[in-house]
N, C-alpha and C positions, 0 to 999 in steps of 0.2 A: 504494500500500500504506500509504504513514504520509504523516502530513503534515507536508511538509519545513519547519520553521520558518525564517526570515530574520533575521539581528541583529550586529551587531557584535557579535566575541569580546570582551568588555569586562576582561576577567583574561585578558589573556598569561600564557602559563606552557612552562617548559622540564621535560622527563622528565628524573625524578629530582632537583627539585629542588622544594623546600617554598616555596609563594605566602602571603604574609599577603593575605588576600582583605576581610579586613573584622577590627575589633580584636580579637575572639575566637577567630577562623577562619582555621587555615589549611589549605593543600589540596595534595596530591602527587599528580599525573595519572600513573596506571600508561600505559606505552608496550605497551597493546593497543588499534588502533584498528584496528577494524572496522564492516561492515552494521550491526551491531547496537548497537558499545559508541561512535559517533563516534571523537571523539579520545584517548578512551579512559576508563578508570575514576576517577572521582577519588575519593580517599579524604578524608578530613577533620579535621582534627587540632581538639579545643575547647579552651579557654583557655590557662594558660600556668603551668609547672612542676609540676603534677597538673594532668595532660590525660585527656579522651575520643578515641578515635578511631571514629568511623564509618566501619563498611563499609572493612574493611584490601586490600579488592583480590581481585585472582586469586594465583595460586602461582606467581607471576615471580620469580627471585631479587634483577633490578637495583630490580624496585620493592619489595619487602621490604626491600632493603637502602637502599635510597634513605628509605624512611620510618623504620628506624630511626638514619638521620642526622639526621633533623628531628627525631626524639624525643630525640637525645642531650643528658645531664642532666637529662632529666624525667621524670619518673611518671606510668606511663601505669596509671590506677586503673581504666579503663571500654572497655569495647571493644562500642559500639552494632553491631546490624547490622540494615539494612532489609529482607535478606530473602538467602535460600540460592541465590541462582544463581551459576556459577562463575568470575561477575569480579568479587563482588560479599562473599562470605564464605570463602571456602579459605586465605588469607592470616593468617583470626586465629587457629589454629594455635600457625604459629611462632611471630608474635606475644605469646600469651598463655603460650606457652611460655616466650619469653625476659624476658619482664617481668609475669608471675603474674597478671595483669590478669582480672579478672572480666567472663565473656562475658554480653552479652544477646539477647535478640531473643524473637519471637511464639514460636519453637519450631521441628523439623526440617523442614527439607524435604517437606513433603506429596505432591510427585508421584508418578508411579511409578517404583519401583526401576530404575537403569539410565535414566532419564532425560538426553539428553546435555547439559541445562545446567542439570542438580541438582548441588548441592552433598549428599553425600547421609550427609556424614561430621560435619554438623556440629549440637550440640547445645548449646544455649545453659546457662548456668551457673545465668540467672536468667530464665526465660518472666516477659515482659511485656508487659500487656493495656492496651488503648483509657484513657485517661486516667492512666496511671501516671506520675508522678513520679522523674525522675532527678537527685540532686544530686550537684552536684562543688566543688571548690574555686573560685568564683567565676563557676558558671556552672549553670543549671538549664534542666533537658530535661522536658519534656511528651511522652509516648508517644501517637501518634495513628495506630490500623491503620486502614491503607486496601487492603483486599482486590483482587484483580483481578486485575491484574499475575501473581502469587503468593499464594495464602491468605493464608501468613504476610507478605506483606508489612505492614511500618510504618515512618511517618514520624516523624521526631523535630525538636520544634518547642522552636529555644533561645529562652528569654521571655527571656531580657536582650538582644535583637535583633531579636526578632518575627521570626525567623527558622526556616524552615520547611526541614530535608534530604528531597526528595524522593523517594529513591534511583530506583526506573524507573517510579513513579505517575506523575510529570510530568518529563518528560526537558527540558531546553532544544533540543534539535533536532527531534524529531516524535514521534508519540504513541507510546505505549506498545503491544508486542504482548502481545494477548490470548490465550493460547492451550490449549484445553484438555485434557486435566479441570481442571489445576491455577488454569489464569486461567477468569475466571467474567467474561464479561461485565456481568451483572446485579448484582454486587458492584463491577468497575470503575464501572461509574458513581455508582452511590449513594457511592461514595466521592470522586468526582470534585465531586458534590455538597454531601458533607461537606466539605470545604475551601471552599468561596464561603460557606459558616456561618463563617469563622474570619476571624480579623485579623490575621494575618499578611501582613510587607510585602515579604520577597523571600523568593525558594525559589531553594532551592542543590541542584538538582540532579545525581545521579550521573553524567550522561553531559551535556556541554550549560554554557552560560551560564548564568549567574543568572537571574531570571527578576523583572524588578524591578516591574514591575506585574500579580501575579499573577492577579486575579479575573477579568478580560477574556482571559487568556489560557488559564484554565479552560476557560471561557465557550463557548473557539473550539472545544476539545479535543471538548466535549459536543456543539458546534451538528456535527462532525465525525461524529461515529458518529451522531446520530439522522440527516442527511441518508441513511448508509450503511442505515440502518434502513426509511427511507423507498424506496431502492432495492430495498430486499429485499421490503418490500411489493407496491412495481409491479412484478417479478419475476412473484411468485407470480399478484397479478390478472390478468397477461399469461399464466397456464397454465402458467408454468415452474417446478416447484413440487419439483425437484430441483436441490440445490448446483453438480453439474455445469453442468445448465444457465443459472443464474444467473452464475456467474465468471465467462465469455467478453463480458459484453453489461455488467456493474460495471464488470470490470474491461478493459474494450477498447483501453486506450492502455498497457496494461503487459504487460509481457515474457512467453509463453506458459511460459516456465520460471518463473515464479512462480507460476501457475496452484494450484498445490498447497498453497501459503500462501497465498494470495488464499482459497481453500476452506478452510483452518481459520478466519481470519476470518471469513468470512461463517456456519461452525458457528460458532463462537463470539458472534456478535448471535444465531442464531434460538436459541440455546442460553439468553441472557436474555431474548428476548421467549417463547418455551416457560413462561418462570418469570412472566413477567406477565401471562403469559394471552392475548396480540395472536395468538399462533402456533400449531399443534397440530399431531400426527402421529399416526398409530397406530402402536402398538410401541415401539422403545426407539430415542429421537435417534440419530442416527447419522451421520456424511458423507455416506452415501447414501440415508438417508432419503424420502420422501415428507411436502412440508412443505404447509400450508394454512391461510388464515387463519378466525380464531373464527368 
């Protein structure tokens, strides 16, 4: 299903306690680990006595309260968020409740209502787009969406570090799930591509290690889904030109109970090649669909 990365944890870190991770950065790992989140969320604290915080977590109380120990005496002026899923924005809430702090982010939740890892309560103070400018007290943020993942997802890129927050575009553990309507394969990538445009020299992602040579590890993420793409090709030239029948024969070393997420993946690649033209159906995309190629 994703591909597992390999690396030494290179920032040890204890739940509920604040890591200086690099001289601008520090990070408090919420204690939700799961399939999805690894070792858990990590949230991220920018500079020092007027701070930013990205991405405040899920709605735990020990990690709300654990980050406003790491904030204690400071100013917290900026509450960044990569995007509305719920280990990822619920948090900045209390948060901005208890220290007045001005929210940002692309905008709400765009999935659909009832979604179960939409954040579906949260509206940013200040909608911010692809190259905007964030300043703070000795530290400046570059606004960089990178769709896919989430519509609204975006990264945020501190120039005094060349430092890149990925939230779940590029995780340190394995790829990111696509899934839709809201994740759009054909936006993940072209976003995947907009980052090997940039120079930026490590990415601090939400779930995962730093990621200290990032272009090559792009690189891997892309050569990942076209190979997946290539499958889906021979799929269809082999006559199998229903989802059903393609997931069994992809996906043949992984567990029959993932079967059903192995099939929103693979909707979600014919859902971007649909948009670049390689794919077609008649009638409206579907999981059961009839798929064929140009």
């Amino acid at each position: 299903m994703a591909v597992q990365i390999s690396y030494v944890r290179e920032v040890e870190f204890e739940y509920g306690e604040a890591d200086q991770v690099s001289p601008l950065i520090r990070r408090v790992v919420a204690n939700n680990p799961s399939a999805f989140t690894f070792t858990g969320t990590g949230t991220y604290i920018i500079g020092e006595g007027e701070v930013a915080v990205i991405d405040p977590g899920p709605m735990i109380d020990t990690h709300v309260e654990a980050l406003l120990r790491a904030l204690e005496g400071e100013t917290v002026s900026h509450i960044l968020i990569t995007h509305t899923h719920s280990d990822h924005s619920p948090a900045a809430a209390p948060l901005k409740k208890l220290t007045g702090a001005t929210t940002y982010g692309y905008g709400p939740h765009a999935g659909g209502q009832g979604e179960e890892d939409g954040d579906m309560d949260f509206v940013p103070d200040v909608e911010i787009r692809h190259g905007d400018i964030i300043e703070g007290d000795g530290w400046t943020i570059e606004c960089v969406h990178t769709p896919g993942h989430t519509s609204n997802h975006i990264c945020f890129a501190l120039k005094e570090e060349k430092a890149l927050f990925t939230g779940d575009h590029v995780m340190g553990w394995s790829t990111s799930i696509v899934s839709p309507p809201d994740g759009n394969m054909f936006d993940y990538m072209n976003s995947l591509r907009l980052l090997l445009k940039r120079d930026d020299e490590v990415y601090w992602p939400t779930h995962g290690a730093p990621i200290r040579d990032p272009k090559p590890f792009v690189e891997s993420f892309i050569a990942h889904r076209e190979e997946r793409e290539a499958q889906i090709i021979e799929q269809i030239k082999a006559g199998h030109h229903h989802i059903k029948e393609m997931v069994p024969i992809i996906y043949a070393a992984v567990d029959k109970r993932l079967y059903p997420a192995a099939a929103r993946s693979v909707y979600a690649h014919i859902l971007g090649m649909l948009e670049d033209g390689r794919v077609v159906t008649d009638g409206t995309p579907t999981l059961d669909a009839a798929y064929r190629l140009r």
